[in-house]
C-alpha positions as semicolon CSV with decimal commas, in nm:
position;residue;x (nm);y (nm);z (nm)
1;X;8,532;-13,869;-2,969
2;X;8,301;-13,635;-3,141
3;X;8,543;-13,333;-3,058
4;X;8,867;-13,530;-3,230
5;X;8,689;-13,623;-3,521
6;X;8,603;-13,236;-3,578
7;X;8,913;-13,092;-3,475
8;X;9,071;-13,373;-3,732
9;X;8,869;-13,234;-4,020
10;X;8,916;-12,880;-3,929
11;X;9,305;-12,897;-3,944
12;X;9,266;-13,171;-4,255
13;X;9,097;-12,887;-4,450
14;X;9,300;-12,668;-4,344
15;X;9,609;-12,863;-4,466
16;X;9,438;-12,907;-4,773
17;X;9,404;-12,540;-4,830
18;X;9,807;-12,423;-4,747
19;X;9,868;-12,722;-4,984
20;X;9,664;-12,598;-5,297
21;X;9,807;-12,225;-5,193
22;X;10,148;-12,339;-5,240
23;X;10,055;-12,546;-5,558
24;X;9,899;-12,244;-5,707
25;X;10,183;-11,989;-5,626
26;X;10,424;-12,209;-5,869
27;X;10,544;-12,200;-6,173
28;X;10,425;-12,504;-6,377
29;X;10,750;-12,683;-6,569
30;X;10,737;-12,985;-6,727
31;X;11,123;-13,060;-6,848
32;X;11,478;-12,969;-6,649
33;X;11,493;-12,725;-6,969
34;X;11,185;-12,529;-6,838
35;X;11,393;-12,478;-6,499
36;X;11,690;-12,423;-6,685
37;X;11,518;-12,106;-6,849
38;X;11,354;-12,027;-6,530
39;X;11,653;-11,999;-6,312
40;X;11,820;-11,816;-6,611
41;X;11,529;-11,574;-6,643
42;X;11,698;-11,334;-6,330
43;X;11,452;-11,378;-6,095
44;X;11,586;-11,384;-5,775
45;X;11,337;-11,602;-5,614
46;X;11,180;-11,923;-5,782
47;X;10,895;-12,156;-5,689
48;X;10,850;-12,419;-5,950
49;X;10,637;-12,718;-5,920
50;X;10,825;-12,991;-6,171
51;X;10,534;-13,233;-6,373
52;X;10,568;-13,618;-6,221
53;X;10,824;-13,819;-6,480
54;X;11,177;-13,902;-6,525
55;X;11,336;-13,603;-6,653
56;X;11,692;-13,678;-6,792
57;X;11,967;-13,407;-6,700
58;X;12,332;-13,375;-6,867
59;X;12,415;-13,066;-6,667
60;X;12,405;-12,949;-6,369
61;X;12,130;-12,667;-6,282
62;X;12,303;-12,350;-6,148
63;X;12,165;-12,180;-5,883
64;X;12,364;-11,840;-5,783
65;X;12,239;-11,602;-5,573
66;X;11,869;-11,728;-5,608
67;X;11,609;-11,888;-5,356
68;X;11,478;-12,203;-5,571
69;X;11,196;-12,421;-5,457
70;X;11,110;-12,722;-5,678
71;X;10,811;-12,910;-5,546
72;X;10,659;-13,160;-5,758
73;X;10,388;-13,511;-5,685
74;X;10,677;-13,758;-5,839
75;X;10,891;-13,637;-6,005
76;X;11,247;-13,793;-6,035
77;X;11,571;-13,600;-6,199
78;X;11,805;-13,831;-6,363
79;X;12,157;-13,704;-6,440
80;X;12,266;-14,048;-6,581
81;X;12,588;-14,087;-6,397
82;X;12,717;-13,727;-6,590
83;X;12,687;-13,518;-6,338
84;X;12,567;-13,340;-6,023
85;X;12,190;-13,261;-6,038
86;X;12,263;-12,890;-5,884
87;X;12,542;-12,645;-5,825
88;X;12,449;-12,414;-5,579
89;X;12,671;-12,096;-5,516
90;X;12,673;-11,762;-5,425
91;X;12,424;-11,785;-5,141
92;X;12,215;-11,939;-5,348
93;X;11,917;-12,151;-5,161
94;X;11,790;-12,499;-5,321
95;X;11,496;-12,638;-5,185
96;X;11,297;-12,957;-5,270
97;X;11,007;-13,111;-5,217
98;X;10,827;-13,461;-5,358
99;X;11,157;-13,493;-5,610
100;X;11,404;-13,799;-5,644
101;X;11,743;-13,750;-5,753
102;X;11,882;-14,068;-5,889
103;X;12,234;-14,148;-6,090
104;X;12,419;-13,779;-6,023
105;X;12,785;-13,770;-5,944
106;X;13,021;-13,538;-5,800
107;X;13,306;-13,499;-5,680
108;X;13,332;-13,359;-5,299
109;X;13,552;-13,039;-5,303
């Protein structure tokens, strides 16, 4: 029993370390407009860690020929029935972690 418990809080801190890594390595935005920039910036990869909200969206984020990561603790993007939340093209990669998408629409091609 003794050796579980302290082979449980080994790998719990070392969870907790990768985790604050990973938080630290991002790029703090706190509005779909921040991400818009950053993903218009050229970069070719992005790791972004989106603020916990409702952020509202009327266009679809673009993401072409770019590796995006958007991790976040809660936060949901709303595209209020307009649109699609993303477009990705061109080899692009999207990938998200901790973040709703609610209302989008599309159309499949």
């Amino acid at each position: 029993m003794l050796g579980e418990l302290y082979y449980a809080e080994r790998y719990h801190r070392c969870l907790i370390r990768e985790v604050t890594r990973a938080a630290a390595a991002s790029t703090i935005v706190a509005s779909v407009n921040e991400l818009r920039a950053a993903l218009s910036s050229g970069n070719r990869s992005i790791d972004a860690y989106l603020t916990p909200g409702t952020h509202a969206l009327k266009m679809p984020l673009v993401v072409r020929r770019q590796h995006l990561i958007v991790r976040s603790d809660g936060a949901t993007i709303d595209a209020h029935g307009f649109c699609r939340h993303f477009l990705v093209q061109e080899a692009g990669i999207l990938e998200l972690e901790g973040v709703r998408l609610i209302n989008g629409s599309g159309i499949v091609a």
